[in-house]
C-alpha positions in Angstrom: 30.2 119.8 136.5 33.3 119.2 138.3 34.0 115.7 139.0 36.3 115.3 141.8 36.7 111.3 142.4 37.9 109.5 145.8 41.5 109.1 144.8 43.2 105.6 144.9 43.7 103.4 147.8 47.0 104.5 148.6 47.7 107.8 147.8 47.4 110.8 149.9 44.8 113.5 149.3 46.0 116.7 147.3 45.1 120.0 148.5 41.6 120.9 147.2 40.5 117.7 146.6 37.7 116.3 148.4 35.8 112.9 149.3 32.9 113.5 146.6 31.2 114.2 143.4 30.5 118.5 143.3 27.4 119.4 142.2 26.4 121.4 138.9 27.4 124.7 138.8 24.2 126.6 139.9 25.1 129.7 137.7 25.1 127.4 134.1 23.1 128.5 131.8 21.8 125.2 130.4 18.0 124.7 130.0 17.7 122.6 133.1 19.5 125.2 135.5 17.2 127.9 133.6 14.4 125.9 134.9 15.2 125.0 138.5 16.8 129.0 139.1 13.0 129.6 137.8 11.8 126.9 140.4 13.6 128.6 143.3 12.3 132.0 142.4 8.8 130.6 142.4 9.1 128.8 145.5 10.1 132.4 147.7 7.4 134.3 146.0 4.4 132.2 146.9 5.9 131.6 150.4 5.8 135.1 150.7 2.4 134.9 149.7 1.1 131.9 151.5 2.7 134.2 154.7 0.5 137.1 153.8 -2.7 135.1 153.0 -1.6 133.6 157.0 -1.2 137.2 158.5 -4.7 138.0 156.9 -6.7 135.3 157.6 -5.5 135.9 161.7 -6.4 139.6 161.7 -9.9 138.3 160.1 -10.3 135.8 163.1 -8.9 138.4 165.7 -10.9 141.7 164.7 -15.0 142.6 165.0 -14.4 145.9 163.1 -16.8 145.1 159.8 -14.6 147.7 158.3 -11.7 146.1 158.8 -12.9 143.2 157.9 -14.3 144.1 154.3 -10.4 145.5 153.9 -9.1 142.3 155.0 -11.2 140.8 153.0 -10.7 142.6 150.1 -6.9 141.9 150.0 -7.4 138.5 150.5 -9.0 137.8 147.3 -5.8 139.7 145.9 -3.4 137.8 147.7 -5.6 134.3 146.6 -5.2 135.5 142.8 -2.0 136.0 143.1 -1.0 132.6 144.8 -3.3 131.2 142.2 -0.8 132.3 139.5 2.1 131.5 141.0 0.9 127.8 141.5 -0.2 127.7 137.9 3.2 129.2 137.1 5.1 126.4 139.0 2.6 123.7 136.9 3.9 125.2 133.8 7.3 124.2 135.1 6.5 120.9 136.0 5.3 119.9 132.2 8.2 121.6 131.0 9.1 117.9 129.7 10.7 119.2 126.5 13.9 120.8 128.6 14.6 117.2 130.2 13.9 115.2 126.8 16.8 113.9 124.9 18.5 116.4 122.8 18.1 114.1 119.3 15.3 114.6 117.1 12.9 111.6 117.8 9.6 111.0 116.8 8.3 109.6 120.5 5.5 111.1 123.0 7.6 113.2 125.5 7.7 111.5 129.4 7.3 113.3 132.7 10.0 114.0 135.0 10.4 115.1 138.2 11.8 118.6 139.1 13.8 118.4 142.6 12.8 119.7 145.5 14.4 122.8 146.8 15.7 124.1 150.1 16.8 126.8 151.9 20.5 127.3 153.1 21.5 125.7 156.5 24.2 126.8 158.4 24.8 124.0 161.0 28.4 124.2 162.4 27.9 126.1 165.9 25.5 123.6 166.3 27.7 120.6 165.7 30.9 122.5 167.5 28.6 122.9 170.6 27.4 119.3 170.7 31.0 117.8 170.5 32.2 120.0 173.1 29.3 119.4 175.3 28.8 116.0 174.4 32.0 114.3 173.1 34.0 117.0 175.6 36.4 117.0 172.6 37.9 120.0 171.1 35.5 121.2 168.6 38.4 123.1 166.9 39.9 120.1 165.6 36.4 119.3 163.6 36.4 122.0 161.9 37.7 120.8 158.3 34.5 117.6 158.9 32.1 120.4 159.5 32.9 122.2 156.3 33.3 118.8 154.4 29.2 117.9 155.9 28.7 121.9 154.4 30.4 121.7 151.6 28.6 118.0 150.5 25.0 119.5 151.5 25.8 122.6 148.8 26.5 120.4 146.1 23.7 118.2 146.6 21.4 121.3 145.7 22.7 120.9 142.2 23.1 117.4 141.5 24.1 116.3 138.0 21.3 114.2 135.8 23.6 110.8 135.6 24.5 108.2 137.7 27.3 111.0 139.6 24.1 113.0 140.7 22.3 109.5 141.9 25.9 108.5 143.4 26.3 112.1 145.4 22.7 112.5 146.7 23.0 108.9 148.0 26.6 109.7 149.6 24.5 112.7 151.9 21.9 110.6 152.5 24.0 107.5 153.6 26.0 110.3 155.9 22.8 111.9 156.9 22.8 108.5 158.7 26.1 109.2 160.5 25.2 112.8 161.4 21.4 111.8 162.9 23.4 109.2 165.2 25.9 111.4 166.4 24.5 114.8 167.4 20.7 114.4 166.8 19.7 112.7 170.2 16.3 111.1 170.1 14.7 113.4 173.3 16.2 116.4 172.4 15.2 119.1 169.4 18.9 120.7 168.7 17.3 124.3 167.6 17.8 124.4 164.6 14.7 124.3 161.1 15.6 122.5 158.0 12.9 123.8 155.2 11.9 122.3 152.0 9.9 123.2 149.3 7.3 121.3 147.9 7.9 120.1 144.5 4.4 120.5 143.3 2.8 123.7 145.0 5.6 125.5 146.0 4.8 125.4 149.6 8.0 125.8 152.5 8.2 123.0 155.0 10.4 122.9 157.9 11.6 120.2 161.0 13.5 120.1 163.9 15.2 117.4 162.8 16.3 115.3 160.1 14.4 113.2 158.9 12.3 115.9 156.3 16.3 116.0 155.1 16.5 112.7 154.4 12.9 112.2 152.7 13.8 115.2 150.8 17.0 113.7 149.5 15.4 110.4 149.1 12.6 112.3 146.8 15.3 114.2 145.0 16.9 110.6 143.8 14.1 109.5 142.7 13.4 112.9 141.1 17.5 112.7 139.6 16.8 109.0 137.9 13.5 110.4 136.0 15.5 112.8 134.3 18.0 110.5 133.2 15.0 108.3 132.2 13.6 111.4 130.0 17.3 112.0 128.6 18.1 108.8 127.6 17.9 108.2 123.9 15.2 106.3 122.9 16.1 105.5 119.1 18.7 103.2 120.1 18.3 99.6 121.8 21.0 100.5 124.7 19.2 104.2 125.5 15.3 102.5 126.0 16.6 99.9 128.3 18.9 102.5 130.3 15.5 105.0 130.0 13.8 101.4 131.4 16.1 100.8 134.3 16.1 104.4 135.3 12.1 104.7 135.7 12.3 101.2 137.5 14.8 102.6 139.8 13.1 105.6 140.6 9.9 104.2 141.1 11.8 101.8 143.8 13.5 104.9 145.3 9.6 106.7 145.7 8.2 103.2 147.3 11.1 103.5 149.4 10.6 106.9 150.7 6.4 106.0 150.9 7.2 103.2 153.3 10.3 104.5 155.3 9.0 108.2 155.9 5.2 107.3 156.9 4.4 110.7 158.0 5.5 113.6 155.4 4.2 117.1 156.4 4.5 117.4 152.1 2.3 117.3 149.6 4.4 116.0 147.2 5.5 112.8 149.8 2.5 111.7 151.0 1.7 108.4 150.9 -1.5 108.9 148.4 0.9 111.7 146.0 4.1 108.9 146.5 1.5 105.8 145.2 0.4 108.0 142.2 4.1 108.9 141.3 5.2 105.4 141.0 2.4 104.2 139.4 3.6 107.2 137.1 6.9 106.1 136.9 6.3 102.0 136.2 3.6 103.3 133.6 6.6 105.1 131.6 8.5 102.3 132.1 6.0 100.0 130.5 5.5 102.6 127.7 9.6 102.7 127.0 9.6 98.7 127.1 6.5 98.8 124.0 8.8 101.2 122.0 12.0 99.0 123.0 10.0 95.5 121.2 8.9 97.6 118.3 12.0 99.7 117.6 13.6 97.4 115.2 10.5 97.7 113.1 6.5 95.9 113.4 6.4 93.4 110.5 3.0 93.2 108.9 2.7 89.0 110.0 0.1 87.8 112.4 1.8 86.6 115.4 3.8 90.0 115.8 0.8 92.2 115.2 -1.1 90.0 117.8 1.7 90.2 120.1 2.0 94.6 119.3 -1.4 95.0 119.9 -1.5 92.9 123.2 1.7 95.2 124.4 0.3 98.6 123.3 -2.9 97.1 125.3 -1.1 96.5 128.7 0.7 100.0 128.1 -3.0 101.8 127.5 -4.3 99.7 130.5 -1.6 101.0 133.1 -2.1 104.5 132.4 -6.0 104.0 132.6 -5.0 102.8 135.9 -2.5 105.9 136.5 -5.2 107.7 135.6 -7.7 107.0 138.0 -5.9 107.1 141.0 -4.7 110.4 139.3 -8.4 111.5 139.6 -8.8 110.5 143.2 -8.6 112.7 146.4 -6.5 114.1 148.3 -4.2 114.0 145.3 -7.0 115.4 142.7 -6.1 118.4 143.7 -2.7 118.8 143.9 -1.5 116.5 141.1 -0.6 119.2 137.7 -3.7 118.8 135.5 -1.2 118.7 132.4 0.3 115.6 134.1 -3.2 114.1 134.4 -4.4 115.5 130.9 -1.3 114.1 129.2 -1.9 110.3 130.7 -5.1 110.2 129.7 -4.3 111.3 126.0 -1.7 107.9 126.6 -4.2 106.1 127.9 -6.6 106.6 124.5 -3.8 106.8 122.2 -2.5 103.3 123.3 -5.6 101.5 123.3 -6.5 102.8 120.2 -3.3 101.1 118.6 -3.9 98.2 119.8 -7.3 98.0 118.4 -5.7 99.3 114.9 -3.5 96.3 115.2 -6.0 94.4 115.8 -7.6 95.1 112.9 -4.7 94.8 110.4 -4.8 91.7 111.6 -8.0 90.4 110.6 -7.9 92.5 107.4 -4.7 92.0 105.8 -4.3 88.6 106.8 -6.2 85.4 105.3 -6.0 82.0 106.7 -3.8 80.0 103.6 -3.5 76.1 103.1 0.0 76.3 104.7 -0.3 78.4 107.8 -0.3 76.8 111.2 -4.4 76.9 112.0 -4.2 75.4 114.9 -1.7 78.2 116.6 -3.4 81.4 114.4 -6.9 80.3 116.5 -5.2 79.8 119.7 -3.8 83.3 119.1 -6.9 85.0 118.5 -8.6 83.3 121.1 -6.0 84.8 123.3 -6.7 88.5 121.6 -9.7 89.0 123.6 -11.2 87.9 127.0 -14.4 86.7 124.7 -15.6 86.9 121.0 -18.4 88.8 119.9 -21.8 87.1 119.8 -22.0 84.9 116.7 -18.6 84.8 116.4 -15.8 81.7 116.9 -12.1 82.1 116.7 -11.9 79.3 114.1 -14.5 80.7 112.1 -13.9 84.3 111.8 -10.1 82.9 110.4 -11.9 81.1 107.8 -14.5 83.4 107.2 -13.2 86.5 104.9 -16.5 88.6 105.5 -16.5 88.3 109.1 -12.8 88.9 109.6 -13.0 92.1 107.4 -16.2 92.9 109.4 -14.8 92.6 113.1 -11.4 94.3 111.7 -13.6 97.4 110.6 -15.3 97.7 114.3 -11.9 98.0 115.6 -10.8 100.5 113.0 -14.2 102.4 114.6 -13.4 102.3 118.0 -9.5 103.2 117.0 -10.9 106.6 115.6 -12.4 107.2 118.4 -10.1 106.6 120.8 -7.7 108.7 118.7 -10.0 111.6 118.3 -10.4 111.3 122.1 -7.0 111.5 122.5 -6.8 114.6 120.1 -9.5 116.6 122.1 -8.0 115.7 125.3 -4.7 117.2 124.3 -6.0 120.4 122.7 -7.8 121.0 126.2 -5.2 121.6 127.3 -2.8 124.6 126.8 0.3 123.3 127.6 0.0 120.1 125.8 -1.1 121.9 122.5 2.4 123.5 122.9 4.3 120.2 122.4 5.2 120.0 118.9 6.0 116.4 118.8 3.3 115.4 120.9 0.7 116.7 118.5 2.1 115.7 115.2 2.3 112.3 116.9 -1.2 111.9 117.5 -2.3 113.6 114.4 -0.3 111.1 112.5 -1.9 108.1 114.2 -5.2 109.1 113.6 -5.0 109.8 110.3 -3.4 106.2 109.7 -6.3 104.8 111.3 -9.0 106.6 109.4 -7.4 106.1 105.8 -7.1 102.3 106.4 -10.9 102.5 107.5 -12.1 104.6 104.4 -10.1 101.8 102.1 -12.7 99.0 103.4 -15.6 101.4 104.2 -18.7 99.8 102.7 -22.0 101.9 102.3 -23.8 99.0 104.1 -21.5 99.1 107.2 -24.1 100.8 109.0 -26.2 97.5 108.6 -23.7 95.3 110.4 -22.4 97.2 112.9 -20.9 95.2 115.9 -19.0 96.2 118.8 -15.2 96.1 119.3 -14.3 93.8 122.1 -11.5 94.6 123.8 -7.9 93.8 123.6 -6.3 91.6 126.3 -3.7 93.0 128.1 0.2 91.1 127.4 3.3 92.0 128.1 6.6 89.9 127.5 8.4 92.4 130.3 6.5 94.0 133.3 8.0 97.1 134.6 8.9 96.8 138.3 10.4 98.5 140.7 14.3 98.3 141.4 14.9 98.8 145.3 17.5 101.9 146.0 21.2 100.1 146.3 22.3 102.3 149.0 25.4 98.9 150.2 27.0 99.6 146.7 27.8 103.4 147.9 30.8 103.5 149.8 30.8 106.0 152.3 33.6 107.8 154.6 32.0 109.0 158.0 33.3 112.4 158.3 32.9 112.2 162.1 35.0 108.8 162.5 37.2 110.2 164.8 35.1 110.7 167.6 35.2 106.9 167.7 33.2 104.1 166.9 29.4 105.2 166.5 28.1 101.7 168.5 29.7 103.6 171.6 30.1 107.8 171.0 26.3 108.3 169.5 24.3 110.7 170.3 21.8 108.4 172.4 24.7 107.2 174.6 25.7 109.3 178.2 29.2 108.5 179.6 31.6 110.4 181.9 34.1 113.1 181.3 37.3 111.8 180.2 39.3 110.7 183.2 42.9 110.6 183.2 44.7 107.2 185.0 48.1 107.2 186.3 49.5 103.8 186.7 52.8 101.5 186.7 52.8 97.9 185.5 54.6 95.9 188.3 56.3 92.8 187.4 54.3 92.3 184.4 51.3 92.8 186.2 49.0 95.4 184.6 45.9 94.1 187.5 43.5 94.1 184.5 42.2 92.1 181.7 40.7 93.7 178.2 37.8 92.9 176.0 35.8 94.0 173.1 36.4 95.3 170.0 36.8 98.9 169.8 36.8 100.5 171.9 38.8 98.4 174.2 37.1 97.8 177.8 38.8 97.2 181.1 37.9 94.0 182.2 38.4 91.7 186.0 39.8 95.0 187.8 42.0 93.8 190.7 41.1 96.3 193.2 44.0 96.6 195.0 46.5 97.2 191.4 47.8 100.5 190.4 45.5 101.0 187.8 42.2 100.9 190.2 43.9 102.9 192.8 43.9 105.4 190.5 40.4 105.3 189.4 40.0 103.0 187.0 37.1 101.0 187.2 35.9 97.6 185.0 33.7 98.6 182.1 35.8 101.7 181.4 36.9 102.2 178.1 40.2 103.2 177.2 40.2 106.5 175.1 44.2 106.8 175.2 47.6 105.9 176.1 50.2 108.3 176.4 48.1 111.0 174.5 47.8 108.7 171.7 43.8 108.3 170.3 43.3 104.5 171.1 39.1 104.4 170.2 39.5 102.6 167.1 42.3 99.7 168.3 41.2 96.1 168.8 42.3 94.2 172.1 45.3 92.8 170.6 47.1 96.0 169.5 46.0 98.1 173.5 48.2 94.9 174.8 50.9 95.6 172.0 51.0 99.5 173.2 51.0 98.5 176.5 53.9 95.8 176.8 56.1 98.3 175.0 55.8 101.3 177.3 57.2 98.5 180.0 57.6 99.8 183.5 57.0 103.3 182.6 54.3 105.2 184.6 51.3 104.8 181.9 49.1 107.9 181.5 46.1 106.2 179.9 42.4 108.4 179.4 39.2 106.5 180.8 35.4 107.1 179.9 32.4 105.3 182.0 29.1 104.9 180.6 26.3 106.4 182.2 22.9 104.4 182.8 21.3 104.9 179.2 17.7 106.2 179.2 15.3 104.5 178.5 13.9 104.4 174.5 11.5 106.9 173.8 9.6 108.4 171.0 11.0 111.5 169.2 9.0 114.8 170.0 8.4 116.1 166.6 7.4 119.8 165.9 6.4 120.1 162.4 5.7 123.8 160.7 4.1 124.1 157.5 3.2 127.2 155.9 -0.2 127.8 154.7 -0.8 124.0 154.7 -4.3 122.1 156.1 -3.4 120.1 159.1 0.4 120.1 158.5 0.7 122.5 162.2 1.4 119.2 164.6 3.2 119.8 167.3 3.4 115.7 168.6 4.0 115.8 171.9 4.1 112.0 173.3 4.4 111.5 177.2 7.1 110.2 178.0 7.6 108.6 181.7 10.7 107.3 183.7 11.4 103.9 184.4 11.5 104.2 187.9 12.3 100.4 188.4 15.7 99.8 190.2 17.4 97.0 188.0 19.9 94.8 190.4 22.9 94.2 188.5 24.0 91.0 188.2 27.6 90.2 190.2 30.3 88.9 187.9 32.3 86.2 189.8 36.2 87.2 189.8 38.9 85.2 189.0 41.5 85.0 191.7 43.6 87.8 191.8 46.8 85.7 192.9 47.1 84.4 189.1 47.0 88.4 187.5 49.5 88.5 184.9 50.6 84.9 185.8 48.0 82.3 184.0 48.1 82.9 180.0 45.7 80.8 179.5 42.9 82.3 181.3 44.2 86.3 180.6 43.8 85.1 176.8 40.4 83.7 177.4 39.1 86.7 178.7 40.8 89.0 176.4 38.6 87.3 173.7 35.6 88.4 174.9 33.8 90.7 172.4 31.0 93.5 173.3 28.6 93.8 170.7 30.0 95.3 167.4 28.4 96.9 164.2 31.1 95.7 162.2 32.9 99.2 161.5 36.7 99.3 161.0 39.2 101.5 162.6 40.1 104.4 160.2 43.1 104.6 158.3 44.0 107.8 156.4 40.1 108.2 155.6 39.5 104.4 155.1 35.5 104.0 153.3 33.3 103.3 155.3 30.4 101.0 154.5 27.1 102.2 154.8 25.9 102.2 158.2 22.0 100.7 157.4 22.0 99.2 160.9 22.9 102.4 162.2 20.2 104.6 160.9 17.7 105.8 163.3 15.1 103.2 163.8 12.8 105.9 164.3 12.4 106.9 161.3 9.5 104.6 160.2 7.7 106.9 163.0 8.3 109.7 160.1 
């Protein structure tokens, strides 16, 4: 990876260098490249399926020919075997967990990442050259090295990096996605042009009109980016689990963000139902990583840690029970990998079952002495469970040696069992019986289990057999979700230059540039300023050079003397202007337009091969007819232009509205523009 960093406040940039953080080289031949060039190759054979299952399934509608139809028919159920491979293909890629896993030799159950979604190449610069000359009535020329920078950015974000640089460049194009949707993606208008995705999970092409599948995309791949450095991180080391912690959390905020920004994904993998189950997902491997983090310096054989380790590996069991079942619920039933759903129920069993073996080494290896805290050791076992077996007191099950080796045993029972559940699960499976690790792991817990069992088996067991109860859920940390810090990630709007984005959107209408020939006479200009930037003429006299030459109040002033004025305040226009004197002033002139009034987005959404993703949504949309009477400003004399300070300063101090951008300087960052962002994209 080439990382090319914003270079120091100050200093100029040197040739080839550029505003952000390249991508991965696509062409390395590392295991995850490997997997996502294998990704990418899936995705363009089953869309070329999908299309000819589409093309079949018409000419079955269309014809009546029965011969025609049994051929038809007939290649179908090729075509359906085929895309049935393929997809199974892609879900051998998705539980391809070993390539992401740390590279040390650890003993721990592999977690699930996220592949990122791929897209297809856009090539959007006539399009942007043909909106600013149309739009801006700028010289689309002098844009060229911003389009190529918007290109170039875009590129590398198909290849991000698995650290924070990949998490700091997909957020830098998302954040500028922002700028770009504002300036030359107007609300009521579809600009031509199809941005496609394909769906992480089945491999199925999506494409819009616009761009808000782009940024739900991006946002997905994020997420996507911080699982992987959640499955990299090295969990035999204190500082690795709680970066592998914070990295889950994060992406499981970054996946509830895109669920309740982008309500109405045409993709699978970013419904609402698929986005719920993937952070779920991603707080349950949190929670899992936070149990290895308390027990990695070791689990002490003493009765308040076991009861603490078994109430932890309890609340870990519990939350992928839970995963589980919504796992096992439609519509995402049937899209969801079955090796992801097969490998958190083999967690769910395998957790549970640990926390009923420590349960049980509690009661076994541990007697109630003279000297021990009695009071504290029953309010602990108390705690254990959400109620005792019948016949059976906290108190006296401590004091009791037959009936705390006798409720230890029942939960060495249902610990085998929920171990050899976990066992069968995974050798259902044939993807899971290909993890190594994950196999010796569960191999190793059960036999533990069952050799502490047959050292206290009794032939009369059978006699008293009793029931486990079950553990109570307890957790001294509960994984939660860390909200994307998009404010932390400065940005530099590539498009700055066509002035401030409150005023030259893409929403906003205003005149061609018009060109104003005036003279100041006697230090009267005949007009007052406001605003921020840009600066707006303000109390027009009427009868002054300025307006006999078409200037108008509530112009704003492009430029003076064929120098860009769109970014300077109020303060430096009157600078500019007092030094040109009693020169004739050529000074450039825009007037807004009436703006329309808001309206939804038409959205055309295409979706191969996909149920009920076709929508073409088409809302009506109707003028406001309703002539608004403008409301008469009352104008200062015109005998005190130029004369009375005191009331030109007044005025001069009035402010429009403002988003709180700065004027550039030599490519000054940018903050990122949240209150910019199309409000319309909750509508998503």
């Amino acid at each position: 990876m080439t990382d090319t960093l914003p270079p120091p406040a100050g200093r100029p940039l040197e040739e080839g260098e550029c505003y952000f953080r390249k991508g991965c080289n696509p062409l390395a031949q590392t295991g995850r490249s490997k997997l996502q060039n294998q990704r990418a190759a899936l995705n363009q054979q089953i869309m070329k399926a999908v299309r000819m299952r589409t093309g079949a399934e018409n000419l079955l509608r269309a014809t009546t020919n029965n011969k025609v139809r049994d051929q038809v028919l007939l290649e179908l159920s090729y075509v359906n075997s085929d895309l049935q491979i393929l997809k199974e293909e892609l879900e051998g890629l998705n539980i391809s967990v070993e390539v992401y896993q740390n590279t040390e030799e650890t003993f721990t159950i592999p977690l699930i990442p996220l592949g990122l979604k791929e897209t297809k190449e856009v090539d959007i610069s006539v399009l942007l050259k043909d909106f600013i000359l149309e739009h801006y009535s700028e010289d689309s020329s002098l844009y060229e090295d911003e389009i190529a920078d918007l290109m170039d950015l875009r590129q590398a974000c198909r290849t991000p990096s698995r650290d924070e640089a990949g998490v700091e460049l997909l957020m830098t194009y998302f954040i500028q996605l922002g700028f770009v949707e504002n300036r030359f993606f107007p609300p009521t208008r579809h600009m031509g042009i199809l941005f496609t995705w394909y769906d992480s999970l089945t491999g199925v092409p999506v494409s819009q009109q616009n761009l808000l599948l782009e940024k739900a995309s991006i946002l997905f791949n994020i997420g996507a980016v911080y699982t992987q450095i959640g499955t990299r991180s090295n969990r035999q080391t204190q500082t690795g689990l709680e970066h592998a912690v914070d990295a889950f959390q994060r992406a499981a905020g970054v996946l509830n963000y895109l669920k309740e920004t982008f309500t109405h994904t045409p993709s699978y993998d970013m419904s609402p139902a698929m986005l719920n189950v993937l952070v779920r997902m991603m707080l349950a491997q949190a929670q899992e990583i936070i149990f290895e983090k308390i027990s990695l310096p070791g689990i002490r054989n003493e009765f308040f840690t076991l009861v603490k380790m078994a109430q932890e590996a309890a609340r870990v069991g519990e939350v992928y029970q839970q995963l589980h079942s919504a796992m096992s619920q439609e519509p995402v039933k049937e899209t969801i990998p079955y090796s992801w759903a097969t490998l958190v129920k083999v967690k769910s069993d395998h957790y549970r079952a640990l926390a009923h073996y420590f349960a049980a080494t509690i009661l076994i290896d541990h007697q109630l002495n003279p000297g021990d805290d009695e009071d504290q050791q029953e309010k602990c076992l108390s705690q254990l469970y959400d109620h005792m077996p019948e016949g059976f007191t906290p108190l006296a099950t401590l004091k009791n040696k037959n009936e705390r080796k006798q409720l230890g045993k029942s939960h060495l029972r249902k610990a085998i069992t929920d171990h050899e559940e976990s066992v069968r699960a995974a050798s259902l499976c044939k993807k899971l019986r290909n993890i190594e690790i994950l196999q010796e792991i569960l191999s190793v817990a059960h036999k533990r289990s069952h050799l502490k069992y047959s050292q206290h088996k009794q032939d009369d067991d059978f006699l008293n057999l009793i029931d486990a109860p079950d553990i109570t859920s307890k957790t001294e940390q509960e994984a939660e979700m860390i909200a994307p810090q998009f404010s932390k990630v400065v940005v530099t709007d590539f498009f700055q230059r066509l002035g401030p984005l409150s005023i030259f959107s893409a929403n906003k209408r205003w005149t061609a540039p018009r060109n104003i020939h005036f003279t100041i006479e006697e230090g009267d200009w005949g007009f007052t300023l406001r605003g921020g930037s840009p600066v707006q003429v303000h109390f027009l006299d009427p009868y002054c050079s300025a307006a006999l030459a078409g200037a108008k109040e509530g112009d704003y002033i492009v430029s003076i003397q064929d120098v860009d004025c769109k970014w300077l305040t109020v303060s430096e226009i009157m600078q500019k202007l007092k030094t040109l004197g009693e020169e004739d002033i050529e000074m450039k002139v825009i007037s807004l337009l009436d703006s329309a009034s808001s309206v939804h987005n038409k959205c055309a959404t295409y979706s191969v091969g996909m149920q009920k993703t076709y929508s073409m949504i088409c809302l009506a949309i109707e003028d406001d007819k309703i002539n608004k009477t403008k409301k008469i400003s009352k104008k200062l004399s015109f005998l005190s232009w130029g004369t009375n300070k005191n009331r030109q300063k007044s005025a001069s101090t009035l402010c429009l509205p403002s988003v709180g951008l700065v004027r550039p300087q030599n490519k000054k960052k940018l903050s990122s523009p949240f209150g910019l962002l199309n409000t319309e994209s909750s509508l998503y």
